[in-house]
C-alpha positions in Angstrom: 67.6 -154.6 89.9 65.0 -152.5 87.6 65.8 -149.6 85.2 64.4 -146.8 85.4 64.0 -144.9 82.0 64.9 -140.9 83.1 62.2 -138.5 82.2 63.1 -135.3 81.3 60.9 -132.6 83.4 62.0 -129.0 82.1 59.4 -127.6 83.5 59.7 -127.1 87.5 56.4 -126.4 88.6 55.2 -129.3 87.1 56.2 -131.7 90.3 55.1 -129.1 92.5 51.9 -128.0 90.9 51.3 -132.1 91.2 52.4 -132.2 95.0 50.0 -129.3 96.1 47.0 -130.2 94.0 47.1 -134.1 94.0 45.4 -134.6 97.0 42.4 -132.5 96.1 42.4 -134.7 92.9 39.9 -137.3 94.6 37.4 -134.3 95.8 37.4 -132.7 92.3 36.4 -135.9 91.1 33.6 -136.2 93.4 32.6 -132.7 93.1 32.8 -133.6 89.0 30.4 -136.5 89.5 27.7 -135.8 92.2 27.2 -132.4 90.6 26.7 -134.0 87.1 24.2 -136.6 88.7 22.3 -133.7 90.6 21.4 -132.1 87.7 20.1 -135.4 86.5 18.2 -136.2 89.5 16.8 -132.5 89.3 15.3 -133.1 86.0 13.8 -136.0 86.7 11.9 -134.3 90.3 11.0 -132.1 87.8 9.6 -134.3 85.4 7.8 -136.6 88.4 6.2 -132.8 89.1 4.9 -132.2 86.2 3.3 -136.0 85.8 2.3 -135.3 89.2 0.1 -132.1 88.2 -1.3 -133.8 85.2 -2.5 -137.0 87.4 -4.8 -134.1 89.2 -6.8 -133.7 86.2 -7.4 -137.3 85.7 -9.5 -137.9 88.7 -10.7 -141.7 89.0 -14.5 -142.2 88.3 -15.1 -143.4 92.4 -13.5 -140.5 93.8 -15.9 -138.5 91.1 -19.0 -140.7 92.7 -17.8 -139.7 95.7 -17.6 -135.9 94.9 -20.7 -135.6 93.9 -22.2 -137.5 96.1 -23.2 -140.7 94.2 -22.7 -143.8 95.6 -20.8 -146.3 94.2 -22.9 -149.6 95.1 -26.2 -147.5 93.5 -24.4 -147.0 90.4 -23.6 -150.8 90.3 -26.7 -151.9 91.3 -28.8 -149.4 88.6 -26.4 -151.0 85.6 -27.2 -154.6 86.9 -30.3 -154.2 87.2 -30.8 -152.6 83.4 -28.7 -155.5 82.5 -30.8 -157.7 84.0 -34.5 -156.4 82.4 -33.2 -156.4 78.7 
């Protein structure tokens, strides 16, 4: 046989209040958490956006070529051939 140590409970809504809310206990916690990691994720969209934005302005020079209508193999072939005479 085990003993059981009594506990003294004075106050009687404290059983109850733990019978009517105990079983929303595991949704509060996952309310708790996915809203605490949402507002991570959020900030880091939000930080990818703004990268995102900023990678605009840095263009890469062949898409430049491209723009403005120089060709990529002339500028190669222009440098190698200056290379070439010196």
């Amino acid at each position: 046989m085990v003993w059981i140590p009594w506990i003294p409970v004075y106050e009687k809504w404290v059983p109850w209040a733990l019978f009517i809310l105990g079983p929303f206990l595991p949704d509060a916690y996952l309310w708790w958490y996915r809203r605490r990691y949402e507002n991570k994720l959020h900030a880091l969209v939000a930080d990818l956006a703004r990268e995102g934005e900023t990678l605009e302005a840095y263009r890469p020079l062949s898409e430049v070529h491209e723009a403005l209508g120089i060709g990529t193999t002339d500028a190669e072939s222009s440098a190698a051939s200056r290379v070439r005479s010196r």
